[in-house]
LOFI-678879 format. One record per atom (N, C-alpha, C, O): x, y, z. Coordinates in steps of 0.02 Angstrom, whole numbers, padded with zeros to 5 digits, always signed. Atoms other than C-alpha are relative to their C-alpha. Layout:
N
XYZ...
***
This chain:
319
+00042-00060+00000+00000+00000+00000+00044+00062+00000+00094+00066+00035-00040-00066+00003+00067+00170-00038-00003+00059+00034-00052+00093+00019+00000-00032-00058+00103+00287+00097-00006+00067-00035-00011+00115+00003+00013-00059+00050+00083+00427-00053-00058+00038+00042-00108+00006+00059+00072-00038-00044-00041+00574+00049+00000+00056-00056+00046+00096-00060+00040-00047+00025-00134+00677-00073-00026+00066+00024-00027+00122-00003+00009-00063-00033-00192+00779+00051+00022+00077-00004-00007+00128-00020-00040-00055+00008-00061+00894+00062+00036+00033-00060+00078+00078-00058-00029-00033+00060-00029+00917-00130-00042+00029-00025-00100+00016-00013+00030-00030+00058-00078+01035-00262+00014-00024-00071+00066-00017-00104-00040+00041+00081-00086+00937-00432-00044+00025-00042-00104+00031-00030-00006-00024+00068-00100+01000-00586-00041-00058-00041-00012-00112-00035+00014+00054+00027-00213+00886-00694-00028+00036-00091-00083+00060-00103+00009-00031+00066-00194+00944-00899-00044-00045-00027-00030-00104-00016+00043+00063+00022-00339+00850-00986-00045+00008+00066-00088-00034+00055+00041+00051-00052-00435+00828-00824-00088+00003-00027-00110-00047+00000+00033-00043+00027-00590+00893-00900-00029-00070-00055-00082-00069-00085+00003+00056+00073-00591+00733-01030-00019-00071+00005-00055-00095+00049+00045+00056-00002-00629+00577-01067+00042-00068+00059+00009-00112+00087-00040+00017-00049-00484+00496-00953+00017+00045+00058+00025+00008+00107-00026-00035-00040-00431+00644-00839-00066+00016+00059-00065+00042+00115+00063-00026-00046-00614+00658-00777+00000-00058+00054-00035-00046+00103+00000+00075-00023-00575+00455-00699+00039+00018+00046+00028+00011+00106-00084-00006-00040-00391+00509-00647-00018+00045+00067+00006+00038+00123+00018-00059-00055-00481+00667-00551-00033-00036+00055-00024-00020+00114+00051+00023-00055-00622+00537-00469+00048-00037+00071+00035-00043+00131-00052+00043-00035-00464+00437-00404+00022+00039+00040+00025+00019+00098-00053-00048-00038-00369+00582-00338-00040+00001+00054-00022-00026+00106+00034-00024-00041-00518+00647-00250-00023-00062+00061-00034-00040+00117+00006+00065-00010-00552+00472-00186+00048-00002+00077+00036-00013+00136-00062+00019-00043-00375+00470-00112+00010+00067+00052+00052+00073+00097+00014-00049-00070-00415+00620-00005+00035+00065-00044+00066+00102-00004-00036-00047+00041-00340+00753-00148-00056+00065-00003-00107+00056-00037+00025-00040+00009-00411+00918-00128+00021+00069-00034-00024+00109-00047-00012-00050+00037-00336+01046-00210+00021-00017-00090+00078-00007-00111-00024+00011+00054-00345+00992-00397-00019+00048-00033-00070+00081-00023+00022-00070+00060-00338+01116-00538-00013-00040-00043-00001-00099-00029+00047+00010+00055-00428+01083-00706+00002+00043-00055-00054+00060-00074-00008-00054+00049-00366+01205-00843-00057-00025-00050-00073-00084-00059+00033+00020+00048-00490+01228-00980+00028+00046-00055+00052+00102-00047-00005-00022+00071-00464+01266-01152-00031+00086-00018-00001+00130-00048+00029-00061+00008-00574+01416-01156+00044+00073+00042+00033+00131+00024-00030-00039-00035-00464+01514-01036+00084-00004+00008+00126+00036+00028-00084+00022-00001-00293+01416-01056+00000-00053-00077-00031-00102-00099-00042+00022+00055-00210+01377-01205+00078-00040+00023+00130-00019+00047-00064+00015-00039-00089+01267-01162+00065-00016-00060+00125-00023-00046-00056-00029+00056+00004+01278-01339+00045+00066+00009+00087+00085-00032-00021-00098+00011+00054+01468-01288+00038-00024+00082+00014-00055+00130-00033-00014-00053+00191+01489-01164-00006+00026+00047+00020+00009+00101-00008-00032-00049+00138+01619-01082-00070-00011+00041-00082+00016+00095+00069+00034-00030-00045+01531-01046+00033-00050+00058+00004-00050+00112-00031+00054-00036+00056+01400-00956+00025+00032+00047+00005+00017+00104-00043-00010-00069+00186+01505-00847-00077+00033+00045-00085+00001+00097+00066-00028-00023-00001+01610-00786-00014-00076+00026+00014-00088+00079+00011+00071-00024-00057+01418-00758+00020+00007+00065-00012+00034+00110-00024+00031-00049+00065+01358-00637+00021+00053+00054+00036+00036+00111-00003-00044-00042+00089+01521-00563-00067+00011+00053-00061+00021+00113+00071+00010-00026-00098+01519-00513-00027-00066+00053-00072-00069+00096+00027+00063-00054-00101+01342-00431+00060-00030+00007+00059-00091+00000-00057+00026-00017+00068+01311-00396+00005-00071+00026+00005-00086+00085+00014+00056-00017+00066+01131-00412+00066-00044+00029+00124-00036+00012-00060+00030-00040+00172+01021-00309-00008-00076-00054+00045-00106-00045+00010+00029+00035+00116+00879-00445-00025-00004-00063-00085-00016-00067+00045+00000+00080+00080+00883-00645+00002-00054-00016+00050-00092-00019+00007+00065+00041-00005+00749-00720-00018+00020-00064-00076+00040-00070+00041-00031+00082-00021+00801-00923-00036-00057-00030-00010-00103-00062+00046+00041+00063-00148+00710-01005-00032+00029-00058-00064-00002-00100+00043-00031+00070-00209+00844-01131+00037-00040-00060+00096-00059-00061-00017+00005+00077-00191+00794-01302-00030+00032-00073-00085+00058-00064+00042+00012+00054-00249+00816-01470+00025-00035-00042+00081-00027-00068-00007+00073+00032-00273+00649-01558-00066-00014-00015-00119+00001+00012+00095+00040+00015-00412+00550-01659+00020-00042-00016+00073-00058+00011-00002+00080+00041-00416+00388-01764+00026+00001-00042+00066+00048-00041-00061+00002+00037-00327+00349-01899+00010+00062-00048+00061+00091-00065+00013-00039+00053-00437+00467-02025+00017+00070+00036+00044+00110-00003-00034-00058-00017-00394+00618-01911+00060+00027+00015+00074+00085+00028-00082-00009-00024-00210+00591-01875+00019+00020-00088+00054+00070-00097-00004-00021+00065-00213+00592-02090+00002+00068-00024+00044+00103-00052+00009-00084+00007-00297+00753-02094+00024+00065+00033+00002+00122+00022-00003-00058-00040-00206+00853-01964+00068-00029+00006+00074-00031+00068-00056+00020-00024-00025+00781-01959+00052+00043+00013+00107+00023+00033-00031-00069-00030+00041+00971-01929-00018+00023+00066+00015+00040+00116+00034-00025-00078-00087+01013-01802+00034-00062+00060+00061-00039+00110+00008+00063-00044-00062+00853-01702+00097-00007+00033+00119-00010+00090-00096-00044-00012+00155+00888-01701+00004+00022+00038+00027+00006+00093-00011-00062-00037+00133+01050-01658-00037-00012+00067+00000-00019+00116+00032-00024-00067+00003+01059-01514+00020-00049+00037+00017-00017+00089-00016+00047-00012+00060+00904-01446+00066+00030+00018+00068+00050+00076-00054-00018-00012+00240+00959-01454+00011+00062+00044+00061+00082+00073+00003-00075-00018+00186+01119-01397-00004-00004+00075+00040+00022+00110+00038+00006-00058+00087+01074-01237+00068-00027+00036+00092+00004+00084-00054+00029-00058+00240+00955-01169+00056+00064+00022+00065+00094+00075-00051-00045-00009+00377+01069-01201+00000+00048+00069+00025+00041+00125+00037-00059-00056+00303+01222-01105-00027-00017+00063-00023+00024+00108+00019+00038-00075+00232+01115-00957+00067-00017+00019+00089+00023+00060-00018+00008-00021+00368+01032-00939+00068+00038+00024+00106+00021+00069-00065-00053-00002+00504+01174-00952-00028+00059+00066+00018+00091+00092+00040-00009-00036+00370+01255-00827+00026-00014+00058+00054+00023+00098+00023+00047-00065+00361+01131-00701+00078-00006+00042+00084-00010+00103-00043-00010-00035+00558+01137-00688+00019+00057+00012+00053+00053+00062-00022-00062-00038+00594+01324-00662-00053+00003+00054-00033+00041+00098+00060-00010-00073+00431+01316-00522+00045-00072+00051+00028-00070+00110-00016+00022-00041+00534+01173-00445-00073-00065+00019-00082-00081+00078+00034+00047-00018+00384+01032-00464+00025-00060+00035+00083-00082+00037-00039+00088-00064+00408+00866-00343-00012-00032-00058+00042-00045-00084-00005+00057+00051+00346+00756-00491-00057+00021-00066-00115+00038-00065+00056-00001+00079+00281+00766-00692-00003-00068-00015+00045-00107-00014+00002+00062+00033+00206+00620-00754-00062+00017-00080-00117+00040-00096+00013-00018+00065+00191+00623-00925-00046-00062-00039-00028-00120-00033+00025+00058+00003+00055+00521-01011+00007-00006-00075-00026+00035-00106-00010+00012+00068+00111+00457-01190-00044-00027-00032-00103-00025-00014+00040+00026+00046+00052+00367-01332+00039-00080-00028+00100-00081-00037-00015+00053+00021+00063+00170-01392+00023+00028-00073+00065-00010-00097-00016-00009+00066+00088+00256-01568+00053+00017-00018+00065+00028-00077-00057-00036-00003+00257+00318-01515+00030-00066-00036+00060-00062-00090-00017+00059+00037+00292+00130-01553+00043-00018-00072+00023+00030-00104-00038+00019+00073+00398+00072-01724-00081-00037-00021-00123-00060+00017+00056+00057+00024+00262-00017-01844+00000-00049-00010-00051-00080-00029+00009+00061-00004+00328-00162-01838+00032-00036+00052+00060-00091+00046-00030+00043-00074+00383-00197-01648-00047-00063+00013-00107-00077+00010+00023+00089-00009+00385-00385-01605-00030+00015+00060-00010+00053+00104+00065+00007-00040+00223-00423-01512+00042-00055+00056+00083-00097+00040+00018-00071-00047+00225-00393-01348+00046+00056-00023+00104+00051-00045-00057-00058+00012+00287-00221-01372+00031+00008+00086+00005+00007+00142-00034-00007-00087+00425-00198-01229+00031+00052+00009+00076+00054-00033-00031-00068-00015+00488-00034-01172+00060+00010-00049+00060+00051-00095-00051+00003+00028+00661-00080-01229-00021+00045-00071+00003+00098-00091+00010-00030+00075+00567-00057-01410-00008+00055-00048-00013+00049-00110+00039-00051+00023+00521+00113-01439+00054+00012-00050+00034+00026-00106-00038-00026+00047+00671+00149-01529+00014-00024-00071+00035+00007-00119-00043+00058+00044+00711+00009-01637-00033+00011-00077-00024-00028-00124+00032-00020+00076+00609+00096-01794-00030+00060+00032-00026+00084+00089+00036-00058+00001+00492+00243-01853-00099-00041+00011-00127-00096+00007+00071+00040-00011+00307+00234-01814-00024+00007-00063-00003+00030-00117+00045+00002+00062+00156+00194-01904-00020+00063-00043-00044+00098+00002-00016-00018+00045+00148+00311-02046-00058+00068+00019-00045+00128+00021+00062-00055+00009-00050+00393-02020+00026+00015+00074+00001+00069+00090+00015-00041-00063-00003+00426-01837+00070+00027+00022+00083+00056+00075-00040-00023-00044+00163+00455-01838+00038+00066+00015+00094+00062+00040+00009-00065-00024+00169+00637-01811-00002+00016+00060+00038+00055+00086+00039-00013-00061+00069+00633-01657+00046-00048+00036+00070-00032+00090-00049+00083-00043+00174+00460-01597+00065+00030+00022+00086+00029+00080-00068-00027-00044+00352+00558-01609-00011+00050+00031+00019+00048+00085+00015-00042-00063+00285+00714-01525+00004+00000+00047+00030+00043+00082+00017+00016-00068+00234+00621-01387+00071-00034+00050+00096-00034+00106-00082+00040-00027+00397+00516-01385+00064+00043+00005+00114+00014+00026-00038-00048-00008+00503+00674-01389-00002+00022+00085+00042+00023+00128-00017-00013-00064+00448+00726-01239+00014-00059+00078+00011-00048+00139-00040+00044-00058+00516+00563-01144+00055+00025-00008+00073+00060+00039-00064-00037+00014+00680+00620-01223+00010+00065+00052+00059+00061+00090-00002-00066-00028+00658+00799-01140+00000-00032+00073+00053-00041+00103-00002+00018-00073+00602+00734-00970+00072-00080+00036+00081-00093+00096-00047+00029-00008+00740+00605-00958+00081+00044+00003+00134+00030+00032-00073-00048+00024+00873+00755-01024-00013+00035+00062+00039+00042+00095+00006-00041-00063+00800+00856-00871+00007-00025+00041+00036+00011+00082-00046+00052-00045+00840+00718-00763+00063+00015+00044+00091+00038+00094-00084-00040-00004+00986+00727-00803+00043+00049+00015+00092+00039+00050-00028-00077-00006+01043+00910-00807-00034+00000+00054+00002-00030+00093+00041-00044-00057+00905+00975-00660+00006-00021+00039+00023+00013+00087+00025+00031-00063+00870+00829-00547-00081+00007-00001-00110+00009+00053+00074+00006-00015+00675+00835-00598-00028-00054-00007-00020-00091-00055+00032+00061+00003+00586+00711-00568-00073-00017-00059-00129+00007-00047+00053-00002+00034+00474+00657-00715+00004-00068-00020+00056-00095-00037+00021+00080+00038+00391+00479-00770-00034+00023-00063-00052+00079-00081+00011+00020+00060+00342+00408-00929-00057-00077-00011-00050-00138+00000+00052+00074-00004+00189+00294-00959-00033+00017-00071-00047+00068-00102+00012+00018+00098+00140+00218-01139-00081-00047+00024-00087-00107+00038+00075+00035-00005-00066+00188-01112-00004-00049-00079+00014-00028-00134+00049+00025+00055-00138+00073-01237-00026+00026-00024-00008+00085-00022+00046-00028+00039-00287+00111-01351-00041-00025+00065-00039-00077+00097+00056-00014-00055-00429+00167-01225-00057+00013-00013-00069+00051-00060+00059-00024+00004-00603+00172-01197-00042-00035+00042-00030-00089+00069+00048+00015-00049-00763+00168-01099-00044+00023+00013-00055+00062-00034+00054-00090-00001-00903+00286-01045+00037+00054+00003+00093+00058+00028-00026-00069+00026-00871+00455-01096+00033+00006-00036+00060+00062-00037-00041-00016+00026-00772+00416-01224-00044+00044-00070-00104+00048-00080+00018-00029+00032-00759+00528-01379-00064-00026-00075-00034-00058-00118+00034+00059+00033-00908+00451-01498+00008+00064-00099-00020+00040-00148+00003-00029+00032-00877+00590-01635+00026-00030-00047+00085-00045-00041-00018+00025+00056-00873+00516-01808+00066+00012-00018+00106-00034-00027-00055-00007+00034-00734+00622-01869+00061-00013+00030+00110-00035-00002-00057+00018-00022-00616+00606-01744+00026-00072+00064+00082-00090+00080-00008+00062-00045-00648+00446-01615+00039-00039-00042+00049-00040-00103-00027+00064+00006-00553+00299-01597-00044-00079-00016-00105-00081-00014+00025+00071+00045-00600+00118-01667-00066-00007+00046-00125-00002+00028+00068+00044-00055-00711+00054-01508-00061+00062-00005-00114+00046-00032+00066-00040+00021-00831+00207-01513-00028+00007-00069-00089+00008-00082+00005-00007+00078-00822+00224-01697-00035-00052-00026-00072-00041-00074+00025+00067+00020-00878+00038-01714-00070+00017+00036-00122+00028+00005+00050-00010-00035-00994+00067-01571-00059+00031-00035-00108+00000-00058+00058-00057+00055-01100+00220-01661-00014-00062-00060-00066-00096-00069+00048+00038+00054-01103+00118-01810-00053-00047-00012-00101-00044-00050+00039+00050-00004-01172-00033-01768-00057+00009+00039-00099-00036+00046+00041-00022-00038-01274+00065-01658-00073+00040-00038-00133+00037-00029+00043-00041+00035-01346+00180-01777-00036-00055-00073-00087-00041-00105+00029+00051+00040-01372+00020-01901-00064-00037+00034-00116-00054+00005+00071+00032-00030-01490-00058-01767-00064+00053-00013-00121+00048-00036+00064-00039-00009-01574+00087-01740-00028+00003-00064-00089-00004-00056+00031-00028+00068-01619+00125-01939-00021-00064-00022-00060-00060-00070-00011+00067+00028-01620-00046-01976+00036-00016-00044+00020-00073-00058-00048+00018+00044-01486-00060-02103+00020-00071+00035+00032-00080+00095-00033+00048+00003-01431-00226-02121+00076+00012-00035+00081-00035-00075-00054-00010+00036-01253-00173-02196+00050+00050+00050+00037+00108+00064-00067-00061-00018-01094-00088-02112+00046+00006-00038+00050-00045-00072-00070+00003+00029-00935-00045-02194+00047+00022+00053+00038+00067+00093-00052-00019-00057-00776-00048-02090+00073+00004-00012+00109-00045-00022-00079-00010+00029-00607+00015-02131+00028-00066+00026+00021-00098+00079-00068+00058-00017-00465-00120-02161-00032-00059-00041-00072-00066-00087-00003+00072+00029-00452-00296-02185-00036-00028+00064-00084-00066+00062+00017+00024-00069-00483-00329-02009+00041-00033+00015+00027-00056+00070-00042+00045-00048-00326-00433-01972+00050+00018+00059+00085-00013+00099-00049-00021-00050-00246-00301-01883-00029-00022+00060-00086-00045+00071+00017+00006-00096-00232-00316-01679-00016+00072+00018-00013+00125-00014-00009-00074-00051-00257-00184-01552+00000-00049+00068-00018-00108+00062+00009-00005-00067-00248-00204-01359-00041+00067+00031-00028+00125+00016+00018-00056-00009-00366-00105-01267-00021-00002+00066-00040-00055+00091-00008+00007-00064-00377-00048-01097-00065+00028+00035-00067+00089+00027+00055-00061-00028-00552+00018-00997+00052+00057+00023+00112+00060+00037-00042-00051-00033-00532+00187-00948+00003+00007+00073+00042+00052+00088-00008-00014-00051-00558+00173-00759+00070-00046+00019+00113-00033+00060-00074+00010-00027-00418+00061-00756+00062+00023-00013+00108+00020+00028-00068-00039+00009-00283+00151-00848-00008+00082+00044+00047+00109+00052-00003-00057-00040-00336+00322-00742+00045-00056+00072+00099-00038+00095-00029+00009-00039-00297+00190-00606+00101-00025+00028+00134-00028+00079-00057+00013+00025-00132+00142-00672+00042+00077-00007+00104+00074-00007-00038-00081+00016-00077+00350-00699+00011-00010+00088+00059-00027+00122-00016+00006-00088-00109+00351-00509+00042-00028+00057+00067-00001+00106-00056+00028-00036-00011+00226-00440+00036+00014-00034+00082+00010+00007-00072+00011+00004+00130+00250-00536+00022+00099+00016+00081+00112+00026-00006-00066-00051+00118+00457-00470+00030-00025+00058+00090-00012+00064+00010+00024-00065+00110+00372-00298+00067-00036+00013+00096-00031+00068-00056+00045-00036+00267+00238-00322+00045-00008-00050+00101-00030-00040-00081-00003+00076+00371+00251-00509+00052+00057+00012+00046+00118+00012-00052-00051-00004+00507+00336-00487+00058+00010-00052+00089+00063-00047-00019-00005+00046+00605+00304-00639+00012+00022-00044-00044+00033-00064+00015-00019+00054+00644+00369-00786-00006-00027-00091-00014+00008-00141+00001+00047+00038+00644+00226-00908-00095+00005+00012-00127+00015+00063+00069+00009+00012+00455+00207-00992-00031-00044+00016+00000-00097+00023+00022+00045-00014+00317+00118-00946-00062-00025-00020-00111+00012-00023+00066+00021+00051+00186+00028-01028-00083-00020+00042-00100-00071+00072+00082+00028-00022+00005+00008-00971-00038-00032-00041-00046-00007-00097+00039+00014+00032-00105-00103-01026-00027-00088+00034-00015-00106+00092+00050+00060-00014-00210-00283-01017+00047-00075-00019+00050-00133+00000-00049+00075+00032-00076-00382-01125-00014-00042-00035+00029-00078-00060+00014+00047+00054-00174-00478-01228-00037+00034-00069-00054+00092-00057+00017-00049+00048-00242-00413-01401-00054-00034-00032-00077-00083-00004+00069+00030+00011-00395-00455-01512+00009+00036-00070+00026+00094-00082-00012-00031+00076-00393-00446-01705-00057+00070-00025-00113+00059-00001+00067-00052+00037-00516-00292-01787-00055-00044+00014-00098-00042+00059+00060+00045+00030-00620-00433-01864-00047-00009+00048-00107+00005+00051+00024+00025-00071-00641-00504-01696-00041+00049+00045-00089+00035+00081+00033-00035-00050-00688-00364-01612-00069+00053-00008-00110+00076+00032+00072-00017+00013-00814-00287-01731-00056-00049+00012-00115-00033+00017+00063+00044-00025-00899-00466-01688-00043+00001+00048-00102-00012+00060-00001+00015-00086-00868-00450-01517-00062+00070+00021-00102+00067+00068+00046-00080-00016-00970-00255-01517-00053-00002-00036-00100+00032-00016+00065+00024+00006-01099-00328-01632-00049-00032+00041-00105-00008+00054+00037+00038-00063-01159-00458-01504-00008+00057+00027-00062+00080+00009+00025-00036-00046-01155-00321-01386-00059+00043-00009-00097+00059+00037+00029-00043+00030-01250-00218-01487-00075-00034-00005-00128-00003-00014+00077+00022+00058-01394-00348-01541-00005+00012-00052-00061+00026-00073+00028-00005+00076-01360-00333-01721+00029-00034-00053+00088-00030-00070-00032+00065+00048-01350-00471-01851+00013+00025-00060-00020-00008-00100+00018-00003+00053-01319-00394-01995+00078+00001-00030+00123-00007+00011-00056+00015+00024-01162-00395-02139+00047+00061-00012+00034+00117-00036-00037-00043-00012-01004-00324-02112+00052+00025-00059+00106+00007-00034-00047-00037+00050-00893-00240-02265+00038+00016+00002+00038+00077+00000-00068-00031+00006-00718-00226-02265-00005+00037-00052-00038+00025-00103-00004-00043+00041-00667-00071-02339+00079-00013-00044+00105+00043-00052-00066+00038+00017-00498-00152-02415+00051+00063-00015+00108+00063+00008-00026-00049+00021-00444+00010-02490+00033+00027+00030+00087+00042+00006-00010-00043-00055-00422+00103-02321+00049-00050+00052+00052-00111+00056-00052+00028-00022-00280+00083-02207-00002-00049+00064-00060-00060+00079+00017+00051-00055-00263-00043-02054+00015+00048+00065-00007+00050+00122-00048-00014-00059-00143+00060-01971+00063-00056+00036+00096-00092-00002-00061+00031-00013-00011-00029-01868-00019-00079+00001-00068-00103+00030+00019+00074-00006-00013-00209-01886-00025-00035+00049-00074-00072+00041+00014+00024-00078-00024-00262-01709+00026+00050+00058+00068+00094+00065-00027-00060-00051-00026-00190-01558-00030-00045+00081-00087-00053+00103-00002+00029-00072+00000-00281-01386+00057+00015+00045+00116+00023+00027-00076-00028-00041+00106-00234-01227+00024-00054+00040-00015-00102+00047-00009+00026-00044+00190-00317-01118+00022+00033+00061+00069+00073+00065+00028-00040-00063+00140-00270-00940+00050-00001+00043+00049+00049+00080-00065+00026-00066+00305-00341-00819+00021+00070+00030+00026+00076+00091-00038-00048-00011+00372-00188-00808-00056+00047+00069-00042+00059+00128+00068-00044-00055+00194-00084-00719-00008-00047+00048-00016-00030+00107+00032+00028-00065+00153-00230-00626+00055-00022+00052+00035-00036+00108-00056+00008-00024+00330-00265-00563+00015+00066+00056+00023+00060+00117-00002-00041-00029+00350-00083-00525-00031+00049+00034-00005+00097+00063+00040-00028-00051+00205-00025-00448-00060-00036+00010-00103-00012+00047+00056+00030-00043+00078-00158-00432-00054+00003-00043-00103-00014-00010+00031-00029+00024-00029-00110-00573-00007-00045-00069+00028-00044-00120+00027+00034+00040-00136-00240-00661-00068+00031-00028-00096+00077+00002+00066-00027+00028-00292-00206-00769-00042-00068+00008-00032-00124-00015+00049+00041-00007-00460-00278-00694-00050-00017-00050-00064-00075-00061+00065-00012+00052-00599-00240-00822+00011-00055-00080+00055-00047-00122-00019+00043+00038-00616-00382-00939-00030+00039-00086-00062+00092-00085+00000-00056+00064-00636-00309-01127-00078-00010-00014-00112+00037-00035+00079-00011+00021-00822-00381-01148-00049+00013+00034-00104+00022+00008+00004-00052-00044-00861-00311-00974-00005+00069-00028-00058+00099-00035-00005-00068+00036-00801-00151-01055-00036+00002-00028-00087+00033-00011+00061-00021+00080-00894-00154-01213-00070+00017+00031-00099+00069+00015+00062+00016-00010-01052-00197-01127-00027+00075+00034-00075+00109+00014+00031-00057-00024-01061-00047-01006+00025+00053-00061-00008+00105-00065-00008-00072+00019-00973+00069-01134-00073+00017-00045-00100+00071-00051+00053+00018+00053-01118+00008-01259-00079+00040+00046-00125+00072+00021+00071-00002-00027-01259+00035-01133+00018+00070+00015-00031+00106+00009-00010-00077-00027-01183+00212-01075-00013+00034-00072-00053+00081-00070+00014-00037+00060-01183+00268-01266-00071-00010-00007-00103+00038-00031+00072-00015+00019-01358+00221-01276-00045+00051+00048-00093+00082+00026+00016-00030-00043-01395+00306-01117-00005+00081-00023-00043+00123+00000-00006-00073+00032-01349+00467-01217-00036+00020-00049-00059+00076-00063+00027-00045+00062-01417+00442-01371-00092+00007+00024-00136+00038-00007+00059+00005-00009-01575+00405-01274-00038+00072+00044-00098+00082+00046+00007-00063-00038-01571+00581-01164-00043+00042-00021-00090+00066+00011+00039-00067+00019-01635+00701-01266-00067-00024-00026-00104+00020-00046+00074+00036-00002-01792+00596-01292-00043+00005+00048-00104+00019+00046+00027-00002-00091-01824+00591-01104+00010+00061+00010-00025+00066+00060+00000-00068-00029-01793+00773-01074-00056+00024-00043-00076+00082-00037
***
């Protein structure tokens, strides 16, 4: 058990506001954390330097956890592979160049599986990040993210700051983003097959072939995975979160049909890209070093994320 006291910190939570940071916040508060800040977009820009030093000057945090991002699915990493660089590159930099002239106790930085090479041997293992370039539609957004391990490892070094490195999986659960243009696979599938019941279409079309993998993690357990390793990583070598086992496309549009209740035929789009071939982690490293397994079994997941999306689309009916 981790003698980590919340109490007495001020943490910084970038993202909290989102579809993971809103989980990470329930945890904090949980753990007896009362002073959390919550930057929003409308008032903080966290691309702009001088939005950031105003930030941390304002809630002088004795802890930053960054989770902002901007990221989508494959078709929005395509269409924005400048934006996604920059703001991305933008946000770490400035936090974390921040966090060491204010003298922070700890940054924990929350990356991306896309930082990955595209063709790291399954499990992907920390060791790997280097050993190639990433997948092609994301990898913009992938070295961005993997730059700033570089930076917080170089500050290490030179400063003495203390900053971690954690490589989430592909995530999702309630609240995640369900927006056509820019969600990830599991909502994206979700809506569809969702919006096929409802109309009755018998027909989906679904990018790929379907043989790629993914690994995917609920989101209350990777918020719980950011937490402990705040609480007990101390390292600066990366660390991977995730479930460890993986599940082909094919498979898993089956697997969100059942959930769904809907029999009808599915259409590879052959044309359109897969993205990275596979994608599985191997966990030794999180659960070795802070204890930090993932409970939520993936058709568990589906089931409530499935029933929470209907819960929404069913709202404005009932109001």
């Amino acid at each position: 058990m981790s003698t980590f006291d919340w109490s007495d910190k001020s943490v910084l939570v970038t993202g909290g506001a989102g579809f993971l940071g809103r989980v990470v916040v329930q945890k904090l508060r949980a753990r007896g954390a009362t002073r959390i800040h919550v930057p929003r977009r409308a008032s903080c820009d966290l691309t702009r330097e001088s939005h950031v030093e105003r930030l941390l000057a304002e809630c002088r945090p004795d802890v930053v956890l960054h989770l902002a991002a901007e990221v989508g699915g494959i078709g929005a990493n395509r269409a924005n592979p400048g934006r996604y660089f920059f703001a991305n590159m933008a946000m770490g930099l400035h936090l974390i160049e921040a966090s060491r002239r204010r003298g922070v106790e700890k940054f924990v930085q929350v990356g991306t599986i896309c930082a990955y090479p595209k063709h790291t041997p399954v499990p992907f293992r920390e060791d790997a990040l280097w050993d190639g370039y990433p997948e092609e539609t994301n990898a913009p957004y992938g070295v961005a993210k993997k730059a700033l391990l570089v930076m917080l490892q170089a500050y290490r070094q030179q400063y003495g700051a203390n900053g971690i490195y954690l490589l989430p999986v592909n995530l999702y659960g309630p609240g995640d983003n369900f927006d056509p243009n820019t969600s990830h696979v599991i909502p994206a599938l979700i809506r569809k097959v969702e919006d096929a019941r409802r109309s009755g279409s018998d027909e989906i079309v679904v990018w790929g072939s379907g043989r790629a993998s993914r690994e995917f993690l609920y989101v209350d357990d990777c918020a719980e995975g950011i937490v402990l390793a705040a609480e007990r990583y101390e390292s600066p070598e990366p660390v991977n979160l995730g479930t460890g086992s993986e599940i082909s496309i094919q498979e898993l549009v089956t697997t969100i049909c059942e959930a769904c209740e809907w029999h009808g035929r599915i259409v590879w789009a052959l044309e359109k890209p897969d993205g990275q071939p596979r994608r599985c982690l191997d966990t030794t490293r999180a659960r070795e070093s802070f204890g930090f397994e993932a409970k939520v079994a993936l058709r568990d997941g589906l089931r409530r994320t499935v029933d929470w999306w209907r819960a929404q689309c069913a709202a404005p009916a009932s109001r």
